[in-house]
C-alpha positions in Angstrom: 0.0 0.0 0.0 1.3 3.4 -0.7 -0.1 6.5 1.9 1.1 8.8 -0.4 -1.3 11.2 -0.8 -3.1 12.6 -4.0 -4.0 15.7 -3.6 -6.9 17.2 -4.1 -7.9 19.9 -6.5 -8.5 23.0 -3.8 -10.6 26.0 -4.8 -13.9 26.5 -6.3 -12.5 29.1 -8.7 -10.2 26.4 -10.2 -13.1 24.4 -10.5 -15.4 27.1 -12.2 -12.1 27.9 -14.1 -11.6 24.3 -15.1 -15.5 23.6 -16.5 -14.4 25.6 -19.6 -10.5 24.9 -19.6 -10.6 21.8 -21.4 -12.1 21.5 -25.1 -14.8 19.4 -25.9 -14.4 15.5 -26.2 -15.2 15.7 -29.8 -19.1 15.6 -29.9 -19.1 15.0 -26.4 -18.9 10.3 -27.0 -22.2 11.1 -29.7 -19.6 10.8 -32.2 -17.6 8.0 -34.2 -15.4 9.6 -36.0 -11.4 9.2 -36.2 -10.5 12.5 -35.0 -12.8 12.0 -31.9 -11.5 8.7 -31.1 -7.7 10.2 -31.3 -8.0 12.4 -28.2 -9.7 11.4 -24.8 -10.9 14.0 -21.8 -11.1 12.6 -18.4 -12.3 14.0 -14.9 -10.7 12.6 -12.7 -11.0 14.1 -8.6 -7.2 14.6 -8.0 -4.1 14.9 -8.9 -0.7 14.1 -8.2 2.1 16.3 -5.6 5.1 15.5 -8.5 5.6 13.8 -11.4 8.7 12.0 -10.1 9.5 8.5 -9.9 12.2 9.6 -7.5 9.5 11.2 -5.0 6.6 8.1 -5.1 5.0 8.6 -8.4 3.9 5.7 -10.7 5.6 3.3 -8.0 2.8 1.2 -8.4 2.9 1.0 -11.9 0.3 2.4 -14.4 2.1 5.8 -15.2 1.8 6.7 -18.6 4.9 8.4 -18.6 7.6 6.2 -17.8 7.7 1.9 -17.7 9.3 0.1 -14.9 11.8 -3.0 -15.1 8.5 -5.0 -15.2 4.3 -4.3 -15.3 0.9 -5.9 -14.6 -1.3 -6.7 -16.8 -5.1 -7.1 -16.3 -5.1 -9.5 -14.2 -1.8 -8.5 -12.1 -0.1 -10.8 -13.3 3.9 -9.6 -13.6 4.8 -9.3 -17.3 8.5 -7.6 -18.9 8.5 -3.5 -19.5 11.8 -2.5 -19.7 13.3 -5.9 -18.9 13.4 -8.5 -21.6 11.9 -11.3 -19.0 10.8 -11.8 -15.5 14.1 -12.0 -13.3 16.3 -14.2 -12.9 16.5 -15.3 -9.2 19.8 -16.7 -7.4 21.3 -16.8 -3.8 18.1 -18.2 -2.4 16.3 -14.7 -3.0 18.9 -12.5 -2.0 19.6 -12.0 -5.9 17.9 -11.1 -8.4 19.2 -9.8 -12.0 17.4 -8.1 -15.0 18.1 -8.0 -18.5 17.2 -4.5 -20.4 15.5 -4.6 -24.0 17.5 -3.6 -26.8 16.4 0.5 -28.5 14.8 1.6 -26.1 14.8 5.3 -25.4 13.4 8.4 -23.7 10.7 10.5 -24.8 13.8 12.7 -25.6 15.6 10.5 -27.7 18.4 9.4 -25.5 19.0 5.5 -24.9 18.0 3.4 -21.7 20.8 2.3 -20.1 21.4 -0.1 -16.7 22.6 3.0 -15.1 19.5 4.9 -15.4 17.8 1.7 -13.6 20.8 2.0 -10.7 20.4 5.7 -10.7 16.3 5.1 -10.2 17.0 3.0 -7.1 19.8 4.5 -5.5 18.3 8.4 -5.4 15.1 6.7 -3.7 17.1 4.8 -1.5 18.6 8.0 -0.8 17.6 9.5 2.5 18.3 12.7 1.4 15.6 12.0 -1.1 11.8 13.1 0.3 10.2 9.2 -0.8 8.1 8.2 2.0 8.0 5.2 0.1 11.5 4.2 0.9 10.7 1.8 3.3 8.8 -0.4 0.6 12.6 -0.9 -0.8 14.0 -1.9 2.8 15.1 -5.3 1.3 17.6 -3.7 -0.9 21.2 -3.9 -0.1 22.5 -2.7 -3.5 21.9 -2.6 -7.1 24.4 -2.3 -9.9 25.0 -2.1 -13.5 26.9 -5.2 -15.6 27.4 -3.2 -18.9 24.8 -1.3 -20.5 22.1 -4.2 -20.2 21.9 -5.7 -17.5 20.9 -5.0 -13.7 21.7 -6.9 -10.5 19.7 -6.0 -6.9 21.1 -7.6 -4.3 18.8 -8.5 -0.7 19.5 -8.1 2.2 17.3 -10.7 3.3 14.9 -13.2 0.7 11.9 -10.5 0.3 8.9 -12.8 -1.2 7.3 -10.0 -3.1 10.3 -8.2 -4.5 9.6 -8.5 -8.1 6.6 -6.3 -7.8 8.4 -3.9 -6.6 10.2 -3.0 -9.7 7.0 -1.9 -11.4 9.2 1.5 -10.7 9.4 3.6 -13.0 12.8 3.9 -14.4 13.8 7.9 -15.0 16.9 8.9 -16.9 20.1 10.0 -15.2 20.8 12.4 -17.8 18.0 14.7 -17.0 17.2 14.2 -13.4 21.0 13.0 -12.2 22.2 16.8 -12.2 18.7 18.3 -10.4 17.6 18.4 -6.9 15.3 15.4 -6.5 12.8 17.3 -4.0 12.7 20.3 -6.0 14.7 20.2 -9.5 12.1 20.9 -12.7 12.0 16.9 -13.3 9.0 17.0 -11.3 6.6 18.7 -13.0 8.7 18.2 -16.6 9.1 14.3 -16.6 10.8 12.6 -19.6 10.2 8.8 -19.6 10.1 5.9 -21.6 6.5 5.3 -21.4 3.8 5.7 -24.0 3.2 9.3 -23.9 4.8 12.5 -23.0 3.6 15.5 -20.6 2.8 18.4 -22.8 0.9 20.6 -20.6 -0.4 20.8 -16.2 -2.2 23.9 -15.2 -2.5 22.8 -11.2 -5.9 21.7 -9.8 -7.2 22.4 -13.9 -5.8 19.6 -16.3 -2.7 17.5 -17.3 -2.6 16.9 -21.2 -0.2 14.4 -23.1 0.7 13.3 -26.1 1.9 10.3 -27.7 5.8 9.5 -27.4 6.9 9.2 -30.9 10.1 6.9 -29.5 7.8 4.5 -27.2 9.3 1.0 -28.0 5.7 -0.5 -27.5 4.2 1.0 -30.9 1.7 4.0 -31.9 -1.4 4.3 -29.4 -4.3 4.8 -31.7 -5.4 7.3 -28.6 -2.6 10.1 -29.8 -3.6 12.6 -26.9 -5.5 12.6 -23.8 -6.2 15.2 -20.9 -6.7 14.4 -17.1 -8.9 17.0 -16.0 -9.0 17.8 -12.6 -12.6 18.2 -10.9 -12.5 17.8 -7.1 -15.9 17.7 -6.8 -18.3 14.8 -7.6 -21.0 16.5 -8.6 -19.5 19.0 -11.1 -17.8 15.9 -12.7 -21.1 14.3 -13.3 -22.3 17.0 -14.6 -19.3 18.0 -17.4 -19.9 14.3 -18.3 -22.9 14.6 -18.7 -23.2 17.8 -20.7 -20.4 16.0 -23.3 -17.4 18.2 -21.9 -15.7 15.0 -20.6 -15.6 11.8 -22.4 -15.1 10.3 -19.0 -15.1 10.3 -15.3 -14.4 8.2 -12.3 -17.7 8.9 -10.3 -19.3 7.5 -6.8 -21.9 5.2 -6.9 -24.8 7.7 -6.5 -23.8 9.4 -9.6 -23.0 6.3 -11.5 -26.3 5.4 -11.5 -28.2 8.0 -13.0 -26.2 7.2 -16.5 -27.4 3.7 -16.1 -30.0 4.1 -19.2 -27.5 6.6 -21.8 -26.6 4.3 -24.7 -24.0 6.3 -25.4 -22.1 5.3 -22.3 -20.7 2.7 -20.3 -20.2 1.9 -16.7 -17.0 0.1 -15.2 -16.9 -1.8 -11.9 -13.8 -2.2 -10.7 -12.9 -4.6 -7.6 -10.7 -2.5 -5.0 -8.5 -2.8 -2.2 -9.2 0.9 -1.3 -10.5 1.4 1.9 -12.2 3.8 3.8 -11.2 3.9 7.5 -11.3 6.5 10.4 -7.7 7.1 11.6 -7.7 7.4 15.8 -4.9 8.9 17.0 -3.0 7.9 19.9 -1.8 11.2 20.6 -5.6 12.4 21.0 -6.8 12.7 24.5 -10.4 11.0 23.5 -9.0 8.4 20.4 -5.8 7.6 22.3 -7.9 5.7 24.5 -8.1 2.0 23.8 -11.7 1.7 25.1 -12.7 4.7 22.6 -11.4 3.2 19.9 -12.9 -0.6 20.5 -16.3 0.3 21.4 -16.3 2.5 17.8 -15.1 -0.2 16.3 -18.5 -2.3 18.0 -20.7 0.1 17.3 -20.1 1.2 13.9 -22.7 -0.2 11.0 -20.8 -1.2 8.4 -22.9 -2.9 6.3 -25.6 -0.1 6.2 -22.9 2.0 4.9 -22.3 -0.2 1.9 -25.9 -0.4 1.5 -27.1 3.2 1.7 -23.6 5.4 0.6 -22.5 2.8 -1.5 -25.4 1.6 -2.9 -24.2 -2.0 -2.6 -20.7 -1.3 -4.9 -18.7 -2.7 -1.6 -18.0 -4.7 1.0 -17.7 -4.2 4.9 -14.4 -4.1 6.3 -13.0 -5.4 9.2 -9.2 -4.5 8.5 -7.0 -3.5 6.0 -7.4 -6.0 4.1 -10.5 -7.0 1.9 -13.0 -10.1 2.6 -12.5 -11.8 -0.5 -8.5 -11.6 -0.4 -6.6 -14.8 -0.1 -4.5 -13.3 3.0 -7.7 -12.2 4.9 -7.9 -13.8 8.3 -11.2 -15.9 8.4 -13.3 -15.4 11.8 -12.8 -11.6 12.6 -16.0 -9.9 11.5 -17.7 -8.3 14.0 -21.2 -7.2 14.0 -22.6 -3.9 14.6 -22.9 -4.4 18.2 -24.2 -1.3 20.2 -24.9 -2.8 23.4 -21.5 -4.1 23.7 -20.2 -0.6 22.6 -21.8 0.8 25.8 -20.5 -2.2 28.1 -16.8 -1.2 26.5 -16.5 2.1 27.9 -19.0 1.5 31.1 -16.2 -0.7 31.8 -13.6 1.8 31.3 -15.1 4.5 33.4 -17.0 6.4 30.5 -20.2 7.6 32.0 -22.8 9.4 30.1 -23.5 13.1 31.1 -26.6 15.3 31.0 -25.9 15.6 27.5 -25.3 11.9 26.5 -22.2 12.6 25.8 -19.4 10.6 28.0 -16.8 11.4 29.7 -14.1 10.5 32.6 -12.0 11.9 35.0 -13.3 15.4 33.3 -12.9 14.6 30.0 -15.5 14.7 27.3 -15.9 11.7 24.6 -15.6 14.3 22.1 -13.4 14.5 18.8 -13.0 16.1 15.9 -13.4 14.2 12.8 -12.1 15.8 9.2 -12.4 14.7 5.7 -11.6 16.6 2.5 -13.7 19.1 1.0 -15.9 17.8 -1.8 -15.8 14.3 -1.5 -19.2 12.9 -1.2 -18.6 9.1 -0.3 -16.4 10.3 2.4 -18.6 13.2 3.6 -21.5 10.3 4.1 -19.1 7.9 5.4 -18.0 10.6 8.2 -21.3 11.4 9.1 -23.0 7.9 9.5 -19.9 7.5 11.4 -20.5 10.5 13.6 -24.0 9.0 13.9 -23.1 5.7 14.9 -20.8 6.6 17.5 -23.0 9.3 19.0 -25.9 6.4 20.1 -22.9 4.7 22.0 -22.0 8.2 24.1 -19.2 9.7 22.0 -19.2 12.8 19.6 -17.6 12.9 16.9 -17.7 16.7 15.5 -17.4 16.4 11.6 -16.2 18.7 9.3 -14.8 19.2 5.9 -11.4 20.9 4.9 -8.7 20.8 2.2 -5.9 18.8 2.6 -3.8 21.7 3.5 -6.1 22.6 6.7 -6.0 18.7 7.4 -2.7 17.9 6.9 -0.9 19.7 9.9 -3.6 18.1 12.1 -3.5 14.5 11.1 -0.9 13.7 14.2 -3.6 14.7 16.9 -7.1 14.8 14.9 -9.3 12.0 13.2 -9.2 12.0 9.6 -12.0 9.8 7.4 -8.6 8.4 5.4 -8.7 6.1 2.5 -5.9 3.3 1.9 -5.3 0.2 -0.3 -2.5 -1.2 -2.2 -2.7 -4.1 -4.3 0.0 -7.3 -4.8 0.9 -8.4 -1.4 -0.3 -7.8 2.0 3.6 -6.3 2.8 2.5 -3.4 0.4 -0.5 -2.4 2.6 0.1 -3.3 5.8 3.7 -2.0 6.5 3.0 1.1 6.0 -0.5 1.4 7.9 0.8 -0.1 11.1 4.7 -0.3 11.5 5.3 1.5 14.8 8.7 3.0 12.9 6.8 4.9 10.4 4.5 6.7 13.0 3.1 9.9 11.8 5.5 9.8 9.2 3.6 11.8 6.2 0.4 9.4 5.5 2.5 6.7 6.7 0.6 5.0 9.7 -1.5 8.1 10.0 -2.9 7.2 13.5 0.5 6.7 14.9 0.0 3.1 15.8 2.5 1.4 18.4 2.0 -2.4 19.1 5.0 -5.0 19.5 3.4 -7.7 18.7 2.3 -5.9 15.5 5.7 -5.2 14.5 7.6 -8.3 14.9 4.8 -10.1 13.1 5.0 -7.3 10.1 9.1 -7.4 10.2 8.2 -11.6 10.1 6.0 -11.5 7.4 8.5 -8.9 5.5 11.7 -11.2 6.2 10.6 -14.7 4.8 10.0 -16.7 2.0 7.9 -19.4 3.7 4.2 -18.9 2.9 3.0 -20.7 5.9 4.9 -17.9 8.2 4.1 -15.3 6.4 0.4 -16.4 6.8 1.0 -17.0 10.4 2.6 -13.4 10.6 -0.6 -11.3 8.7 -3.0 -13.6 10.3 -1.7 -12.4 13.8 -2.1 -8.6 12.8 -5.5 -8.5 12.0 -6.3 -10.6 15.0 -4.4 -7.6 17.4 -6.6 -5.1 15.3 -9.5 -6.5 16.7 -7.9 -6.1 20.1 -6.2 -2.8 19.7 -7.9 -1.1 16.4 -5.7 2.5 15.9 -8.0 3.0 13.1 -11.6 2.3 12.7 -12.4 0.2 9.1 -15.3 0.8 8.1 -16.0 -0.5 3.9 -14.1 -1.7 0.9 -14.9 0.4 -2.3 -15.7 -0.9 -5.7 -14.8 2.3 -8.4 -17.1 3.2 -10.6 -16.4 4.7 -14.3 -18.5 5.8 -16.7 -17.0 6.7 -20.4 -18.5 7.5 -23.6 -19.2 3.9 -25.5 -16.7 4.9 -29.0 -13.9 2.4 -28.1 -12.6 -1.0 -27.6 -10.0 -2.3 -25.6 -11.4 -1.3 -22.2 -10.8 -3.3 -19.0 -10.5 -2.5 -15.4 -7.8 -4.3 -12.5 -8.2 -5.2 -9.1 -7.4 -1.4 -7.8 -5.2 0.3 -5.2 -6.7 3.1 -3.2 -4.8 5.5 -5.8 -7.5 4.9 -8.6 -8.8 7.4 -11.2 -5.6 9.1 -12.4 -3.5 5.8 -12.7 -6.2 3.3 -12.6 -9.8 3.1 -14.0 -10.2 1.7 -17.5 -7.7 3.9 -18.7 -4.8 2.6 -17.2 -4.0 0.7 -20.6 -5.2 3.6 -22.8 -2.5 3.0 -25.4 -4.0 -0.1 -26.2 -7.6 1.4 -26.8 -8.8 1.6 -30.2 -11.7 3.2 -32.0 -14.9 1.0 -32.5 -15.4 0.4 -35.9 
């Protein structure tokens, strides 16, 4: 999982600015011709802090900027990029060694070499470099170039899901090597191998590209596209709607009411994404272990995914989803508001004239934010507001930007969203490791358990799939016992495009979706319908 954050597109006036920033989609997906089909408009809620590999983006894969050593395709399933073949592994997973493809270059021209790969690795590993991801790479002792082909990454300990870590995207030394990583130009004017090239971001109003004539993977038939940026939900429905956009990620509520256009389609996609209240330990009220496990009792989960979600989820009862192979049978709990109220009787919590707790003169009262113009997590925070208030607690909800949030995440609740897809390494770490504390929108709620640790540093360190199952089956069972967040529902993501091409499939989705992921993510491979 990846808590980097993707920010959010701020101020109305950007939005008013943005509803006639973009051109129209070309008859607005009414349409069929060639020139239509060439160039794609998106809304899309967000977009990203930087462009650069080196800082966290595209570490997932999907960027259509740059390629990594290896990618996913539809079904996740790891496939070459920039390598010729999936690794070769030796030392018994302490190293592994990649081969480069022959003629491939930049969107400037200049060749792909191993050193670019070694320069890639080694600036993130950098701790100089500002990549809250780093700790994803932990495993790496060292990587180094064998001629101009050919890359070896040495372990310092057998890491079972290493090979999906070099989806990363590869940058090129001869650009970036003589910037500052946190602040040289490189990231916001990105030069990758990938399919297309960054012609144009106006912030929180649109990111336009064009195809990269040297892309070693072929011509897209889609020769340009633009992300447009639309914070809120609503105004993206309606600039779809109107035929300004050709598409749009939208919540389920708004997905709906394009159920009967012919002219468009609707994409479910399965998620990891999450939506969960972070409780900090810092906080007088969440810091409280009682707190946070009678909110975890009396919390309605499924009614969420019934009434926000209109059905397009699932309940969660931890980071990871119900379906997922890793997910530890037997933790569900039920909405259970009578055992809510025994919780904090039990822990001195006694209702006042107001129904409101409180103990040794302290109020069971908290703040709880979420950002500004998102719907599904607006109704999430209230019904969870709601929920808790019947048990004695109040939860105070409002809405902000992520720039009045962010400098209050270490003491405050925040209605967060996380998810990453692959292994349960790549979500979990970074939630709950005790080392990453309050570290960015690492482990957000600043979440300290030993016994969560070792099993996470267990479950990081070996190859054996029983232990590792052992190890993640012992963390959700100590969130049960000590939640530091609150889950409350898995999201499916919903997408609605104009019906004019083929090619169109959705993944199994990280919390990052609409800007990487949605049906999109393989837009060079689109092609008009005939």
């Amino acid at each position: 999982m990846t808590t980097r954050r993707i920010r959010s597109a701020a101020a109305a006036a950007a939005l008013a600015a943005g509803v006639t920033a973009c051109s129209a989609p070309g008859g607005g997906g009414t349409g069929g011709d060639a020139e239509a089909a060439e160039s794609v408009v998106i809304g899309v809620a967000s977009e990203p802090d930087t462009l650069s590999p080196l800082l966290g983006y595209g570490k997932d894969g999907n960027s259509k900027i740059f390629d990594g050593l290896l990618a996913r395709d539809t079904d996740l399933k790891l496939k070459p990029a920039l390598a010729t073949a999936l690794p070769k592994i030796a030392d018994g997973g302490r190293t592994y060694t990649y081969t480069l493809r022959e003629g491939v270059k930049f969107s400037d021209g200049e060749p792909l070499t191993a050193q670019d790969v070694v320069y890639t690795y080694r600036t993130v590993l950098d701790e100089k470099t500002n990549n809250t991801a780093r700790s994803e790479l932990d495993a790496v002792k060292s990587v180094s170039a064998k001629g101009d082909d050919t890359v070896v990454f040495s372990l310092k300990y057998p890491y079972a899901p290493f090979a999906a870590r070099t989806v990363l995207p590869i940058v090129p030394e001869h650009v970036a090597g003589g910037q500052d990583p946190n602040t040289g130009a490189f990231n916001t004017r990105p030069v990758g191998t990938g399919p297309y090239v960054l012609t144009d971001w106006s912030k929180g109003e649109k990111l336009t590209f064009k195809a990269n004539p040297h892309y070693w993977g072929g011509k897209p038939a889609v020769k340009s596209f633009t992300m447009a940026i639309i914070a809120d939900d609503n105004v993206r429905a309606t600039r779809l709607r109107s035929g300004d956009l050709d598409g749009a990620v939208l919540p389920p509520n708004l997905a709906a009411t394009f159920e009967k256009d012919d002219g468009r389609r609707t994409y479910e996609a399965k998620s990891y994404d999450f939506r969960a209240v972070t409780l900090p330990t810092s906080n007088k009220v969440t810091g409280d272990r009682a707190i946070r496990r009678a909110l975890d009792a009396a919390v309605d989960r499924q009614a969420m995914v019934d009434k926000i979600l209109d059905g397009a989820g699932r309940p969660a009862y931890g980071p990871l989803p119900v379906d997922d192979p890793w997910y530890e049978r037997g933790i569900e709990r039920p909405h259970d508001l009578a055992e809510a109220k025994r919780i904090l009787d039990g822990a001195g919590w006694k209702p006042g004239a107001d129904g409101v707790r409180a103990k040794d003169g302290q109020r069971a009262s908290f703040t709880l934010y979420y950002p500004s113009g998102d719907k599904v997590r607006q109704d999430h925070a209230l019904a969870y507001a709601s929920d808790a208030k019947k048990a004695g607690i109040e939860v105070k909800v409002e809405g902000a930007t992520w720039e009045v949030i962010e400098p209050r995440m270490k003491n405050d609740a925040v209605l967060a969203g996380f998810g990453s897809v692959g292994d349960p390494d790549f979500g979990l770490y970074t939630l709950l490791h005790s080392s990453l504390a309050n570290d960015g929108f690492n482990n957000m709620a600043g979440y300290d358990d030993a016994t969560v640790d070792q099993a996470l540093d267990a479950g990081r360190r070996t190859q054996d799939a029983e232990q590792r199952a052992a190890a993640y089956d012992k963390i959700q069972r100590a969130l049960v016992e000590d939640p530091g967040y609150t889950f409350l529902t898995h999201i499916d993501h919903l997408y609605v495009l104009a019906d004019r091409w083929d090619g169109l499939t959705t993944q199994l989705e990280p919390h990052e979706h609409g800007f990487a992921s949605g049906p999109w993510w393989n837009i060079e491979d689109w092609q008009p319908k005939k």
